[in-house]
C-alpha positions in Angstrom: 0.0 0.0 0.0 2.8 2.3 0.6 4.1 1.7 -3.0 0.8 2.9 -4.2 0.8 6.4 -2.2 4.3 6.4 -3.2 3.8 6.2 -7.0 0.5 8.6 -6.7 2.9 10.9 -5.1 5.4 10.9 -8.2 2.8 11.0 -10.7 1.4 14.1 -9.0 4.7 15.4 -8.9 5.5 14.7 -12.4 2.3 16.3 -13.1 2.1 19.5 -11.6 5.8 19.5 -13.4 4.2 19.1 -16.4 1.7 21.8 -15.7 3.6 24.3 -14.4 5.3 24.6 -17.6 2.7 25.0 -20.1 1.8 28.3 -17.9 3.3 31.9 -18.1 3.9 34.0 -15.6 2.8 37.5 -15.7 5.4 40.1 -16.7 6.4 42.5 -13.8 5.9 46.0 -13.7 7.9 48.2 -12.1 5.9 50.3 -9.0 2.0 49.8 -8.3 -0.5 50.6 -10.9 -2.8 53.0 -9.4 -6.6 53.3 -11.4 -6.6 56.6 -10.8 -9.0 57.2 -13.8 -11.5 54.8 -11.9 -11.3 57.0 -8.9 -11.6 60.3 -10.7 -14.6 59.0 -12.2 -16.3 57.8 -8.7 -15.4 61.0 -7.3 -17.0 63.3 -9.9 -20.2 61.4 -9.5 -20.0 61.4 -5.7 -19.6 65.1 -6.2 -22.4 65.3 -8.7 -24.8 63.7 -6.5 -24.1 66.0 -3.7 -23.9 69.1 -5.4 -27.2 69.0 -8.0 -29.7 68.9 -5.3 -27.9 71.8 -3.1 -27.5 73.9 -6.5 -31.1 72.8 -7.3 -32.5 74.0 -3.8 -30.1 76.8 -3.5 -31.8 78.2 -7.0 -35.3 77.5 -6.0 -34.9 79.9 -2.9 -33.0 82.9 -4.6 -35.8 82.5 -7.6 -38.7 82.6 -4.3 -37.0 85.6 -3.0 -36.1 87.7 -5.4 -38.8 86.9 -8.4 -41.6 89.0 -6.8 -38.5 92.1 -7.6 -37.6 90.6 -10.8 -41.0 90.2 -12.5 -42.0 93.9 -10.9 -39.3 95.1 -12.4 -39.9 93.7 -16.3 -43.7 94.8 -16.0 -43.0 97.9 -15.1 -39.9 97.7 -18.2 -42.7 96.8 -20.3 -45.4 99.3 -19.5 -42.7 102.2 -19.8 -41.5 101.0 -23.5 -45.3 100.4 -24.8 -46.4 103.9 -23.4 -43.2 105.4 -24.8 -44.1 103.6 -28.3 -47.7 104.7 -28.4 -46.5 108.4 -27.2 -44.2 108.6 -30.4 -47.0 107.2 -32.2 -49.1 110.3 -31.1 -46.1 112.7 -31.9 -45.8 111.2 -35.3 -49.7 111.1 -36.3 -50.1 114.9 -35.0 -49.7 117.4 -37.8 -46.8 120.2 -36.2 -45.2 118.1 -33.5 -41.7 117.4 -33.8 -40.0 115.1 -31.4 -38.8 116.1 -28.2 -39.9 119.4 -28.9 -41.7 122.1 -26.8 -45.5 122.2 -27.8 -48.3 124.3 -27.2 -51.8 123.1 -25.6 -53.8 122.4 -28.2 -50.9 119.9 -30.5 -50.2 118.5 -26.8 -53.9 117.7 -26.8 -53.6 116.1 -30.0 -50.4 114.1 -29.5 -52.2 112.8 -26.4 -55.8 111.7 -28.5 -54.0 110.3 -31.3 -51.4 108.2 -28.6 -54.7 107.1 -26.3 -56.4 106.2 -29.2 -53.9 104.1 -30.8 -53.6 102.7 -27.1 -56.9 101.6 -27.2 -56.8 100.3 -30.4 -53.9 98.1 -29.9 -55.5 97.0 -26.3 -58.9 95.7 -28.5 -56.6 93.1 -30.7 -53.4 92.4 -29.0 -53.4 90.6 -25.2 -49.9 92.1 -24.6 -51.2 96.1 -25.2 -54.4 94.5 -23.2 -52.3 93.7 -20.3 -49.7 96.7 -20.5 -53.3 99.4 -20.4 -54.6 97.5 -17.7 -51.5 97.5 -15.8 -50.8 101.0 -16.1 -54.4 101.9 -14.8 -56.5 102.1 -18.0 -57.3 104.5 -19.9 -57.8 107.2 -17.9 -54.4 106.9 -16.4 -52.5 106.0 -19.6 -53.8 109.2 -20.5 -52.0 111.2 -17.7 -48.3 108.8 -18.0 -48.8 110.2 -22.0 -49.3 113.7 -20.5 -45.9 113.4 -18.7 -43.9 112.3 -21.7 -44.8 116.0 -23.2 -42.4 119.1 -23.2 -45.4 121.9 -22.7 -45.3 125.3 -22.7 -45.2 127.4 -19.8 -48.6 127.4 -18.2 -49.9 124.4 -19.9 -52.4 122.1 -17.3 -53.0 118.8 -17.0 -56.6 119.2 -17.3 -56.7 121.6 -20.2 -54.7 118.6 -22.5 -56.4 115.1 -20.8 -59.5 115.7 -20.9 -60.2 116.8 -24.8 -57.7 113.6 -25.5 -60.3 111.5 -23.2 -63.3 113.2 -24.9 -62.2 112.2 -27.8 -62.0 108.5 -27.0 -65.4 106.8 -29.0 -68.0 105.6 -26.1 -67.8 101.7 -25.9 
């Protein structure tokens, strides 16, 4: 029996001889190899996760605190131009007005009319000229911001140039 365990044990021998040689080894490198590329890459997204929902949140709250300013600020942009564009409107349709120009009562009348009316006319087909007269007060009060735009004589009253420019307006 010990000549059988004693030939198993030189076959096996023999064997893993024969093995061993039909293997290579691995060719060796000089120093570690470091994945850093793999690490660069788990640490972006790590990052990425983190920093998303802080920006996203940090975002949200600035645009709650400060969009009541901003939008404020662009309607009132908007109703300034659009008044500004129906007053040169008035300056142009008015027969002896010149641009920024002094002018007497009865042309400042006019330039007013012809403005409010185009005002109105605009506000009856177009939702943006719709919201821009109702946000500056109507048409009474568009009226009075177009009376402010003028360069009137000395004397001139509010009164004596809004209302003909209102009277004029067609009853709806």
């Amino acid at each position: 029996m010990t000549r059988f365990f004693l030939a198993a044990l030189a076959f096996a021998c023999a064997a893993s001889v024969a093995f061993a040689q039909g293997t290579t080894t691995p060719a060796v490198t000089p120093g570690v190899v470091i994945p850093y590329g793999e690490y660069i890459v788990a640490g972006a997204q790590l990052v990425g996760s983190i920093l998303v929902p802080l920006l996203t949140a940090t975002i949200m709250a600035l645009l709650a605190k400060f969009y009541p300013m901003a939008r404020m600020l662009i309607s009132e942009a908007l109703v300034e131009r659009t008044l500004r564009k129906w007053f040169d409107f008035g300056v142009n349709a008015t027969a002896g007005a010149v641009k920024n120009s002094t002018v007497t009562v009865p042309i400042g009348s006019e330039i007013v009319a012809n403005a409010l009316q185009r005002a109105v006319n605009r506000a009856d087909v177009n939702a943006v000229s719709k919201w821009t007269m109702d946000q500056a007060g109507g048409p009474e009060e568009v009226a009075n911001k177009l009376f402010r735009l003028l360069k009137l004589d000395v004397g001139a009253k509010a009164a004596d140039i809004v209302a003909p420019a209102l009277a004029s307006l067609p009853k709806q």
